[in-house]
N, C-alpha and C positions, 0 to 999 in steps of 0.2 A: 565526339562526346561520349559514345557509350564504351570507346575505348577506355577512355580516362576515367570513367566510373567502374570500371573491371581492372583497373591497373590500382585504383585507391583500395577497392575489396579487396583484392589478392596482398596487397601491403597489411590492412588491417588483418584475414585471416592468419598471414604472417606472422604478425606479432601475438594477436592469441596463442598461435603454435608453440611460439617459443616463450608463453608464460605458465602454461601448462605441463613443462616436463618435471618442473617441483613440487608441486601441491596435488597431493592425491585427494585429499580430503573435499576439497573443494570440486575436484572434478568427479568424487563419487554422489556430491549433492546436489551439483548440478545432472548430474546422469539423473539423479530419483525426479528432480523438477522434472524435466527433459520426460522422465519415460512414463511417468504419469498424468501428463499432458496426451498421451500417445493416441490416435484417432478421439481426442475430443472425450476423454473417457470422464477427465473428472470436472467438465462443462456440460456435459450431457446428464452425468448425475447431480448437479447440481439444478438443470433446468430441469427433471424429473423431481424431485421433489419441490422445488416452487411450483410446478403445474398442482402438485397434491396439495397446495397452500392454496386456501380459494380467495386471496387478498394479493397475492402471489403469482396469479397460473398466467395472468397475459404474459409478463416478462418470462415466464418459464416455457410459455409458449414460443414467444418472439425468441429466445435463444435456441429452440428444437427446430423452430422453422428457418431461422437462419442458416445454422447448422446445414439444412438442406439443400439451401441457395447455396452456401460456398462448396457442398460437394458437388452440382452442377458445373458450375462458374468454374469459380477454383479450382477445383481437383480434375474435374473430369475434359474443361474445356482450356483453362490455361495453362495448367501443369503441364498436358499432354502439346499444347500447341509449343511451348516456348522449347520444353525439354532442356532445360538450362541444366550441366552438370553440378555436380554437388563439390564443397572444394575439394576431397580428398580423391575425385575422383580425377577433377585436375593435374591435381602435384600428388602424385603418390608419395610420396617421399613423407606428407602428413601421417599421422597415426591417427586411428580411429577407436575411439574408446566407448560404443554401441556398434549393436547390430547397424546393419545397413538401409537404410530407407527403401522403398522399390519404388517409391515414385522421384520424381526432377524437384530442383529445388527452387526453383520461383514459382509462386511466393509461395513463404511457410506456412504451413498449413494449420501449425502446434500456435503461430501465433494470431494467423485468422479469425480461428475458434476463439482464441482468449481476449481480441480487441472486441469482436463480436460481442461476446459476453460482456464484459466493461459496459460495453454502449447500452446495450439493454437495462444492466444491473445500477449505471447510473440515472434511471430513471427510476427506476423502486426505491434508493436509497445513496444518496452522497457519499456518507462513509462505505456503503459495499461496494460503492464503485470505485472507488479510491483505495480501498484492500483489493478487488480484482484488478484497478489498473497496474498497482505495485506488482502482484504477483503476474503477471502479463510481459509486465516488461522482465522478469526475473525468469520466465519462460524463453521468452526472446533472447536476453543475454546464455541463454544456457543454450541453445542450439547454435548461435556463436562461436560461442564459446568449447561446443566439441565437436566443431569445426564442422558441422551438417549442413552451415546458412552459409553465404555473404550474409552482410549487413543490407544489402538491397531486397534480398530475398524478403528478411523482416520487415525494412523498410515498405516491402509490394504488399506483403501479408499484414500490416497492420492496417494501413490504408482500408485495404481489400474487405475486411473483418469488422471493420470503423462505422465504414459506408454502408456494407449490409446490416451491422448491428442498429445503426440509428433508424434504417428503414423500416426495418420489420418490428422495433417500438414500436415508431409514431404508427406505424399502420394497424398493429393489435392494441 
């Protein structure tokens, strides 16, 4: 089974590779999505200023404290356990058009953080959770897309990100 789900990645990274040597444009916007995502930076200011909103601070809080759960969890206990390579490190033969990640690529990390955020943000607000989910998945498609993920990787990191997001709501 886990064959055949690394045989369907490696097909889809595939095809992203070879949709990507026309369109610069597209893969310099996805690079700005992609790099401004980068450790959580622009969910972390985001949940920094709802903490400073006092109608605001629980979800601003439950996104900081999530944040902290997935760098346990996440970062520091399943990144390091699975060490799953990244695809370009795979098939060299990819090109890579960012710097290099130093951590393993299950599960994404860029989109942890941003289900995380969803999940909290749709408890403060419908539409801001539906602007965060949109741009989340647009996160997701862009590490994809320059070819840092599988599709499982985001498939682990959204779950991953979902499940702590909704937690640390209901709990704050």
């Amino acid at each position: 089974m886990l064959r055949l789900i690394a045989k369907i990645d490696d097909r889809i990274i595939n095809k992203f590779a070879k949709q990507r040597k026309t369109d610069s444009r597209k893969i310099n916007f996805l690079k700005f999505i992609s790099n401004i995502s980068n450790g959580g930076f622009i969910w972390l200011l985001l949940a920094a200023v709802l903490v400073l909103i006092p109608d605001t601070r629980e979800y601003g809080l439950a996104i900081l404290i999530g944040s902290l759960i997935y760098f346990f969890v996440g970062l520091l206990f399943i990144k390091k356990t699975t060490r799953r390579k990244r695809p370009y490190e795979k098939n060299r033969r990819l090109i890579l058009y960012t710097s290099k990640p130093k951590t393993s690529s299950f599960p994404s990390g860029h989109t942890a953080l941003a289900f995380l955020s969803v999940a909290a943000l749709l408890e403060l607000s419908r539409i801001a959770g539906i602007l965060a989910f949109l741009f989340a998945c647009l996160i997701a498609y862009s590490r994809i897309f320059l070819l840092l993920h599988y599709p499982t990787d985001i498939l682990g990191g959204a779950i991953l990100g979902s499940v702590i997001g909704i937690l640390c709501a209901a709990v704050i």
